[in-house]
N, C-alpha and C positions, 0 to 999 in steps of 0.2 A: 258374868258381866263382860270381861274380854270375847267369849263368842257374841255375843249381842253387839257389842263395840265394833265388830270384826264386819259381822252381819251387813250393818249400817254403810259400812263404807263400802261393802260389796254392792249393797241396792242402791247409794248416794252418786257410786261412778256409773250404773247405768241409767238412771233417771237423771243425769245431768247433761242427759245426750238432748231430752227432753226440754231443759232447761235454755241449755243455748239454741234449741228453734224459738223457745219464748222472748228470751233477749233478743234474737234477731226481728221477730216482728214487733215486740212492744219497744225496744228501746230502738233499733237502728232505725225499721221503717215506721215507728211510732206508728202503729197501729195494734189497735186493743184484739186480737183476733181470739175470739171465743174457742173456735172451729179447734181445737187441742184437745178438750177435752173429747171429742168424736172420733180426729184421727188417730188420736193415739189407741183409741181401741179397733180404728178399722185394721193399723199396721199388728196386731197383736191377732184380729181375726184375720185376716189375709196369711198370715205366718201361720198360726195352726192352721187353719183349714186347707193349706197347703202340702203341711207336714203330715196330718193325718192322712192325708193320700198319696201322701209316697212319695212326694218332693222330697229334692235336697233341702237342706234346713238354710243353707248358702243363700241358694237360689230362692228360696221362701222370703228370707230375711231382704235379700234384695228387690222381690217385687211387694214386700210392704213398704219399702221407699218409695219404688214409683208411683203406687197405689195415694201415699200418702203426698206426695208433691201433684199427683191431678187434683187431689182435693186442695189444696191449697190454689189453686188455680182457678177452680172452680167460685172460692171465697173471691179471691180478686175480681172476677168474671163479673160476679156481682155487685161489686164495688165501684168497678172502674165504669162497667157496662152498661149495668142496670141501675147505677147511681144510687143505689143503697148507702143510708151509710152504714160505716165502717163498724162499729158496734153488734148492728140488727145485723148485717151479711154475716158476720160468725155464728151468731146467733140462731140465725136458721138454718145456716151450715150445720150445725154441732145438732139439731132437733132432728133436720134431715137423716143425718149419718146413725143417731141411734137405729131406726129403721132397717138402715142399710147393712148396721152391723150385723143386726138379727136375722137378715135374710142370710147375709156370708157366715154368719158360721152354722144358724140352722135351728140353733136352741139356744138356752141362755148360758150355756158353757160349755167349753172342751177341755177336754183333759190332755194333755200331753204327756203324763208321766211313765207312759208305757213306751214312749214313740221316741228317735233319736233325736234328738236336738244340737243344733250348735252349741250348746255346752257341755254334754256329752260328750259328743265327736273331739270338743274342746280337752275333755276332762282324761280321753284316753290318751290323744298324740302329749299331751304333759305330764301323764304317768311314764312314758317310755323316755321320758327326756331327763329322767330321777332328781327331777331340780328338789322337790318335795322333800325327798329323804337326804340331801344337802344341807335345806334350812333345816329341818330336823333336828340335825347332828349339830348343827351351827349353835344352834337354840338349845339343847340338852349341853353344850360345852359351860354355859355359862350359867346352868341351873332352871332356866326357863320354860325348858319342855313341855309344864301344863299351859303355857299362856300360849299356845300358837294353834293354827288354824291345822284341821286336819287335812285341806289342801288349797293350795294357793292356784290352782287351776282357773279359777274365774277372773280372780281382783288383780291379777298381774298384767295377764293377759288382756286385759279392759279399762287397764289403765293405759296400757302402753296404745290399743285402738284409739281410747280417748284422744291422749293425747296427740296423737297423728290426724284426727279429726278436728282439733282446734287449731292445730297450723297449717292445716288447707282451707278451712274456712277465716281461718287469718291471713292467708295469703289470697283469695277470692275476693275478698271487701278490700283490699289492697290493689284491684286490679280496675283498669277502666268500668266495667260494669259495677263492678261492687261500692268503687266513690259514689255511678250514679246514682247507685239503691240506697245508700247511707245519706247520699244529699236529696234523695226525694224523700226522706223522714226527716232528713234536717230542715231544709225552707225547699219545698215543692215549687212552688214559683221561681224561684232563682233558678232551679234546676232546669224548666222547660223553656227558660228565656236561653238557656243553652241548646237547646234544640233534644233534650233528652224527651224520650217519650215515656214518660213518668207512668203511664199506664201499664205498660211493659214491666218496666223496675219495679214495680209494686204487685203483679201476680207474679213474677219470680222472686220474687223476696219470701213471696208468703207460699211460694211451693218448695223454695228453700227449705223454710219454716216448718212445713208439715213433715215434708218428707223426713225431717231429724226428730220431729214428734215420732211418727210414726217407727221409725227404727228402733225407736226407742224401747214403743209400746211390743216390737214384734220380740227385742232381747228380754223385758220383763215379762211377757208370756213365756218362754221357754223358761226364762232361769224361776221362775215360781211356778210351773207344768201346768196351768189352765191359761186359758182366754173365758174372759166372763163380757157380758153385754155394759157392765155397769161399773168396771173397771175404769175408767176414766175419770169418775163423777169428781170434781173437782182437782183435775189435774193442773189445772190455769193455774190452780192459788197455789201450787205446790211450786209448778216453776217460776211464777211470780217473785214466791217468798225464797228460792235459791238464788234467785237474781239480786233482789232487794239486799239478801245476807251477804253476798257476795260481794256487793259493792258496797256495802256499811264498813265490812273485814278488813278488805281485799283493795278496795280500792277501784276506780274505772280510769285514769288519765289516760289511755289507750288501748285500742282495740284488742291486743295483745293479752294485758294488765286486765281488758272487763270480760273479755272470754275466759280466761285464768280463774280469775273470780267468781266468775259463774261456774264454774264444775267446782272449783271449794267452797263454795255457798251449798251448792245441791246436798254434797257431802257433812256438813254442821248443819242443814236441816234434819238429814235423818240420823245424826247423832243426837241432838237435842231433841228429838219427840225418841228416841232410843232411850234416852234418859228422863223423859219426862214421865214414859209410861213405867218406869220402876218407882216412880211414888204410889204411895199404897191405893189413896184414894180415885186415882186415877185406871180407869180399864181401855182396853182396846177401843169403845165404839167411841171412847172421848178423842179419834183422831183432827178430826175435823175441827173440833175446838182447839184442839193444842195447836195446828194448823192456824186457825184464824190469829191465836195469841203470839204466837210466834212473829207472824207476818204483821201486828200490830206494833209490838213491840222494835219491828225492823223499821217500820216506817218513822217512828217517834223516836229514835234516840238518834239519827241523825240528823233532824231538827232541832232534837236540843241541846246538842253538839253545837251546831251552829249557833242560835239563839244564844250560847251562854260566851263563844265566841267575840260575837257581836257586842255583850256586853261588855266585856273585856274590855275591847277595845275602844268602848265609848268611856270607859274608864278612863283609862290610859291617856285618852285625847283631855279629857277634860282637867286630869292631875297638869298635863302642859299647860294647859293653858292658862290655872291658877297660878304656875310657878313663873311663867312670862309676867302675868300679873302685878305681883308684888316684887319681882326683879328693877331696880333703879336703870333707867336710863342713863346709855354712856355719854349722850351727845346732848344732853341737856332737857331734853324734853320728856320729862321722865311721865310728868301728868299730863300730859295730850297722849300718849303712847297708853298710860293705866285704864284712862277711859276707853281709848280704844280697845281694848285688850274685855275690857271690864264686858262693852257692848256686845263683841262678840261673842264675849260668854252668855250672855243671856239668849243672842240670838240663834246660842245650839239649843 
C-alpha cells in the first residue's frame, strides 16, 4: 500500500504540470480548450521520437515545450482568426493532432525503456549525491525501513522543479502581460477598452497553456518508458478534476493559493483513484469511471457546501427577526413597530 501511496504522488507531481496548463486556460483565460488532450501526446511524441534518435533528453524535453506552445497558438489562431468558437477550435485541434501524433512518432507506440532518459540521467547524478542512503539510515533509526521508497530520485527532484515552476508562473500573471491575460478571461471588453489587444493575450495564454500540457506529457513518457498514440484520451477530465479538487481542498482566493491548490488537487486525484482501485470489485479498465465520479462528486459538495450555508444563514436571519418581534418597545410604540416587524417577516 505505501509503494502504491508513494507511486501516486510520484505520477500526481508530474501530471500536475499538466493540470496548471488546464487552470490557466479554463479558469484564468476561461476558455474550455480541448486541444490537451492532443498536445499532451504530441509533447510525449516529440520527446521520444527525439530520444530515440539520439537527442539529449534535455533538449527533447525542451522542444516538446516549444512544439506544444505552437499548438497552442495554432488553437487561438483559430479562435481569434478564424472566429471559431472556442469549444469547436479545440476540438479540431485535438482531432487534428491525433494524425499528427501518428505521423511523429511513426506507430502507435515507442518504447523508451532501453534509451537514456532525463530520469535516468536524473536517477545516476542522485545516486552519487548518497542522499538515498541518508533517508535510509534516517528511516531504519526509527524502525521504518520497510515503508520507504527504494529511491527518492524522481519525487524530490519534481517536486522541487514543480515548485519553481509555480512561482514563475506566479510571478508572469503578476506581470503587466499576465494582468492582461487574466483580465481578458476575466471581462474581455473591459480589457480592449484599455487598448489591450486581447487576441494576443489569448493565443499566449493558450501556448502558455499547451506548452505545460505538453512538458508534461514529454516527463510522463519517460518516467513510464513509452509514448502511445492514445495516451491522452481523456487528459481534460484528469486536469479538470485536479483543478476542481484542488480548489474544493485548497482553496483559490489567490493566484498563489489557486496554483498551490492545483498541484495538491493533481496529487489527491491520483491518491484517491490509488485507493479506489484496491476495492475488490473495482479493475484497471474502471479508470475512466472512477475519473468521471470523482470529478462528480468535486463539483457537487461545494454546492452543497454552499446551499446548506445559505440556509444557515436564512435561519439565522429569520430567528432575528421573531425575536425583534415580540420584543416591547422602549419609546412607546410597541404595536406599530410589531406589525412592522410582523410585515417584514412575511415579506422574506
Amino acid at each position: 500500500m505505501f509503494a502504491s501511496v508513494f507511486g501516486s504522488v510520484e505520477a500526481g507531481i508530474i501530471y500536475s504540470i499538466m493540470a496548471l496548463g488546464v487552470y490557466l486556460s479554463f479558469r484564468i483565460l476561461n476558455f474550455p480548450d480541448m486541444t490537451v488532450d492532443g498536445s499532451f501526446v504530441t509533447g510525449a511524441a516529440v520527446a521520444s521520437i527525439l530520444i530515440t534518435g539520439g537527442t539529449s533528453p534535455i533538449l527533447a524535453t525542451f522542444s516538446a515545450i516549444f512544439v506544444g506552445f505552437f499548438v497552442g497558438i495554432i488553437t487561438g489562431l483559430l479562435h481569434t482568426k478564424g472566429k471559431i468558437n472556442p469549444l469547436l477550435s479545440g476540438i479540431l485541434m485535438m482531432i487534428a493532432l491525433y494524425s499528427i501524433n501518428l505521423r511523429i512518432l511513426g506507430k502507435p507506440n515507442v518504447s523508451l525503456l532501453s534509451e537514456d532518459t532525463i530520469f535516468t540521467q536524473l536517477g545516476t547524478w542522485w545516486a552519487s549525491l548518497g542522499i538515498d542512503d541518508w533517508i535510509a539510515s534516517l528511516f531504519t533509526s526509527i524502525g521504518l525501513e520497510d515503508y520507504i521508497p527504494h529511491t527518492w530520485s524522481i519525487v524530490l527532484p519534481m517536486i522541487l522543479f514543480v515548485i519553481v515552476g509555480k512561482m514563475v508562473l506566479d510571478a508572469f500573471l503578476k506581470t503587466e502581460i499576465g494582468l492582461a491575460i487574466r483580465g481578458t478571461g476575466d471581462n474581455e471588453q473591459m480589457v480592449r477598452s484599455f487598448s489591450v489587444h486581447t487576441d494576443m493575450t489569448k493565443m499566449l495564454g493558450l501556448g502558455i497553456a499547451n506548452a505545460l500540457v505538453a512538458l508534461s506529457g514529454a516527463f510522463v513518457a519517460q518516467y513510464i518508458g513509452s509514448a502511445d498514440v492514445g495516451m491522452g484520451i481523456g487528459m481534460i477530465v484528469i486536469g479538470l478534476a485536479s483543478v476542481i479538487i484542488g480548489e474544493a481542498v485548497f482553496g483559490s482566493k489567490s493566484i498563489a493559493r489557486a496554483t498551490l491548490a492545483v498541484i495538491g488537487g493533481a496529487i489527491l486525484y491520483r491518491l484517491v483513484v490509488a485507493f479506489a482501485l484496491k476495492v475488490e470489485f473495482l479493475e484497471a479498465g474502471d479508470m475512466k469511471l472512477i475519473t468521471a465520479v470523482i470529478v462528480i462528486i468535486a463539483l457537487l459538495i461545494p454546492k452543497w457546501i454552499d446551499s446548506t450555508k445559505k440556509s444557515r444563514k436564512r435561519r439565522n436571519r429569520m430567528k432575528d427577526l421573531n425575536a425583534k418581534a415580540v420584543k416591547p418597545s422602549i419609546n412607546g410604540n410597541g404595536g406599530e413597530q410589531l406589525a412592522a416587524t410582523k410585515s417584514g417577516i412575511k415579506s422574506v
